[in-house]
N, C-alpha and C positions, 0 to 999 in steps of 0.2 A: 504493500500500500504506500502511496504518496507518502503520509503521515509517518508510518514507520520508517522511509528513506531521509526526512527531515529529521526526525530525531537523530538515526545516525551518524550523517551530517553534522548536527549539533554536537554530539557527545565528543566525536574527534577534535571538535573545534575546542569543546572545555578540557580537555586529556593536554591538549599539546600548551593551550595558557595557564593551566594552572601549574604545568610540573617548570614552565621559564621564571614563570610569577616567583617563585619558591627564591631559585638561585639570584633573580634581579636587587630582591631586597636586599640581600646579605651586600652585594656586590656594591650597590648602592649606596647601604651605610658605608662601608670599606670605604669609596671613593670620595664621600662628602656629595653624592650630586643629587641636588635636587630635582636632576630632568631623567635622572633615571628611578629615582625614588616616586617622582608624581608618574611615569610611566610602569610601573609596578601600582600604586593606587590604580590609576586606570584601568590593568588587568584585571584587579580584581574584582572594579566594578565589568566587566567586559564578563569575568567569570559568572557574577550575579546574574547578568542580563540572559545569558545563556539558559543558567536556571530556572531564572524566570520563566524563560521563553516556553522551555521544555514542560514548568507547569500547566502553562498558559493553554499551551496544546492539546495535556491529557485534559483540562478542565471543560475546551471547547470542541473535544471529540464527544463529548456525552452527550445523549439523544437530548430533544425537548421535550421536558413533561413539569407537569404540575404547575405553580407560577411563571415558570419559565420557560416563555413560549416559543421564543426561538433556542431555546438552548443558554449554552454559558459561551458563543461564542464573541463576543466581546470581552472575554477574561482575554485575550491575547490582546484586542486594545489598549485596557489597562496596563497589560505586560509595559507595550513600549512605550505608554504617558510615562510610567513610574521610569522606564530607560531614559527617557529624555528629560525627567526632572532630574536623577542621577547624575547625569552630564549636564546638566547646568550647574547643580551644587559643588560638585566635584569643581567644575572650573573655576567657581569663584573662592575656595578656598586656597588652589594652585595658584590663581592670580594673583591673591596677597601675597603668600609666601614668596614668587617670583618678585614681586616688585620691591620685598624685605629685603632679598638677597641682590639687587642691583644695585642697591644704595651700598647694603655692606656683604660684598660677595667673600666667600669662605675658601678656603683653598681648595681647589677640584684636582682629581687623579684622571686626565683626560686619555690616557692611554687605556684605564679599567674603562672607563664612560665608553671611548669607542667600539673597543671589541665588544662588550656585552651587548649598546647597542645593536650591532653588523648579527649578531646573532637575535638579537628582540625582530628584526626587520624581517629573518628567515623564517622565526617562528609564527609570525604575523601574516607575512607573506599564505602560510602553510596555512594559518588558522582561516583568513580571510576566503583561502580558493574553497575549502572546506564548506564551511557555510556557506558563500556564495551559489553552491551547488542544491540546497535547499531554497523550498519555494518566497522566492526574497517578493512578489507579490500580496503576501502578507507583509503584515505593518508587524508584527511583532517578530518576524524574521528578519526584515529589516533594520528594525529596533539593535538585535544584537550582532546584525551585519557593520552597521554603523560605528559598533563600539569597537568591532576589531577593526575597521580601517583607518578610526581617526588615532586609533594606537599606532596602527600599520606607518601613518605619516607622522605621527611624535616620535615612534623609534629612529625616523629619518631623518627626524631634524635635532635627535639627540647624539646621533654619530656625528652631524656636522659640526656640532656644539663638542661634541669632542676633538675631534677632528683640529677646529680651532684651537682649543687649548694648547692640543698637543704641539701644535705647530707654531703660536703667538703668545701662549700662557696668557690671554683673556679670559679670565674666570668668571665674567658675565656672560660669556658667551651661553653658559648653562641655564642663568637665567631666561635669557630669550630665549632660549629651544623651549622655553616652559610656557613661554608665553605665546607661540608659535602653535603648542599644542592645546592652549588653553582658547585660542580662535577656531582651532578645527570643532574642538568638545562642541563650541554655543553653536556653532553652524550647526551640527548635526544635531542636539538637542533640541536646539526651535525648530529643525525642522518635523521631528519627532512627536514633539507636544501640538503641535499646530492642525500636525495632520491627524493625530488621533481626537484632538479636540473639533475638528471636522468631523469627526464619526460620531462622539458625543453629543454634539449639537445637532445634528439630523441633515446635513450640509450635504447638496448632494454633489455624486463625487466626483472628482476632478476630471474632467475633459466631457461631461455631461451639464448642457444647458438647460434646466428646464424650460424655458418660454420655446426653444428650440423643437421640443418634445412635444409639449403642449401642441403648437402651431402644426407640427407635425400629425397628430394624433387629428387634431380637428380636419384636418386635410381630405382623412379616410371616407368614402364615400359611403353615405346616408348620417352620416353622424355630423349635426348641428353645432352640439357646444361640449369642451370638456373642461372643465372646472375643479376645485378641491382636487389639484393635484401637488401629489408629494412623492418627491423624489430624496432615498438616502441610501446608505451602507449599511447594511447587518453587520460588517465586519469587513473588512482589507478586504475588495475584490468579488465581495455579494452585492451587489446593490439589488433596490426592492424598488415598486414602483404601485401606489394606491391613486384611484381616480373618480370622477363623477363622469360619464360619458351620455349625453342625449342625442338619440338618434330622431329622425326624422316618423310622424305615426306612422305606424304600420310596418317601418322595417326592420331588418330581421337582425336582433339586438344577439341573435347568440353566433352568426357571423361575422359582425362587426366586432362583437369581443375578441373570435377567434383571427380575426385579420388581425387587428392592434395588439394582441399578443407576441403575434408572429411576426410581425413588425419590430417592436420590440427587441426582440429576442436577438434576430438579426439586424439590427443594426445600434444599437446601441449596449446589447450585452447583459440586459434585464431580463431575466428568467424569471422573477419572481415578481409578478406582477397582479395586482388586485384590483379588477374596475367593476362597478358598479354601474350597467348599462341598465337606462332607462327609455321609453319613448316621451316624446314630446306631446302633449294631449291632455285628455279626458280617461277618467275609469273606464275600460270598454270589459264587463263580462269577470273576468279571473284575471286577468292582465295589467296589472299596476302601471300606469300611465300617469304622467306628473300631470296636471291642470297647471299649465304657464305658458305664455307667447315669448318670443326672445326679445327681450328687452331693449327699449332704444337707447335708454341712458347710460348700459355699457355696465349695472351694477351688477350681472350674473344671474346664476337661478334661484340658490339659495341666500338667506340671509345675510350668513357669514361664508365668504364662498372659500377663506384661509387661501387667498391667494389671487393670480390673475386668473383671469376666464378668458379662454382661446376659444377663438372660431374664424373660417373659411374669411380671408378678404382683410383688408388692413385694418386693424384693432391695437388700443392701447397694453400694454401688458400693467 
């Protein structure tokens, strides 16, 4: 299964950071550097995020039942908020300390610094192809993709930083590797929080327009006006799609579902789609017909229609 080849994936990735994570510290202290001691912190949040991930997974492979009707698969959301808050905290604590140690830098061992780093970059290297080989489509694969690569690029700016040393005995040079890694961390963190906080707010997902859809959907022939439309994510890479759709009286409301379905499906990637097809009218007999004309003032069908009302022909959204 998909899901069992990610896990694997994963586990490799946490085997080969936690057994460099071990030897980094020690080495780290030995050398005085703080660009190799904030990149040991890193791993071990990188370690965490992995774990998380792996929870995240077992928690969002469990069926829906009971209150929870899609399932627990937003526990991998969570996963990567809580990654992307990690790596903002993380940076801003590495920040101070860096900017402590440029005002009064410590004596650095830039020789220890480089080599450990030139091997942090192979393990990184390894850790990063690793996971990458899991479904990075999810946000919570993502999540702890993100943490081995912005390590992937600290261990590179930590050999340069030795590198220097070795060559100029500039002992600030360790500090800016820290700060260098401490710009990668917030890039990847806001990106991280931003897009999961997209999912939380019901945001629908990126490179899908609703009024686009909407416009679209009103398009389908017999169908007048579609309305209370909402478009979100269950999760990295589900998106859902609920609607109001009135058709023309008399036409045939369970073909026009099954065309906008299939619409849908193929061209924007929505499988999971919910429309409420009505016709436009009077009660005729068994047949639920709304009593309403289409409106000239552009206000919708319903009351509150949670949104814009699309129809055939140039309309405000």
């Amino acid at each position: 299964m998909a899901d069992d080849a990610d896990r694997r994936w994963l586990l490799i990735g946490l085997a080969l950071i936690l057994g460099f994570m071990s030897v980094e510290v020690a080495i780290g202290v030995l050398a005085h550097s703080l660009a190799l001691l904030s990149d040991a912190a890193h791993m071990l949040t990188d370690a965490g995020s992995i774990l998380l991930a792996l929870f995240a997974m077992r928690l969002a492979a469990r069926p829906a039942r009971g209150d929870y009707t899609f399932g627990l698969k937003r526990a991998e959301i969570l996963s990567a908020q809580a990654n992307g808050v990690t790596l903002l905290v993380l940076s801003a604590v590495l920040a101070f300390e860096a900017v402590r140690r440029l005002i009064s830098p410590p004596a650095v061992t830039g020789g220890l610094v480089l080599a450990t780093a030139l091997v942090g970059v192979a393990v990184n290297i390894a850790a990063a192809w690793s996971i990458s080989k899991a479904n990075r489509t999810s946000l919570n694969v993502e999540g702890a993709f993100q943490h081995i690569l912005t390590d992937l690029f600290g261990f590179i700016a930590t050999a340069v930083a030795g590198l220097v040393v070795v060559l100029t005995g500039f002992a600030r040079a360790d500090a800016i590797a820290t700060l260098v890694v401490v710009a990668l961390m917030l890039k990847a963190g806001l990106g991280l929080v931003t897009a999961a906080g997209r999912i939380f707010l019901e945001a629908a997902p990126a490179g899908i327009d609703p009024d686009a859809v909407g416009d679209q959907m009103a398009a389908v022939e017999q169908v007048i006006e579609v309305h209370d439309l909402h478009i979100w994510e269950i999760t990295s890479g589900q998106a859902a799609l609920s609607a109001h759709v009135l058709v023309v009286p008399g036409g045939d409301c369970h073909n026009v579902r099954r065309v906008l379905q299939t619409q849908l499906q193929a061209e924007h990637g929505i499988s999971h789609a919910t429309l409420q097809v009505d016709h436009l009218g009077d009660v005729e007999g068994d047949v639920l017909q709304i009593a309403h004309s289409v409106p000239d003032n552009g206000s919708g069908h319903c009351e509150d229609t949670h949104g814009p009302v699309h129809r055939t022909g140039p309309h405000d959204h």
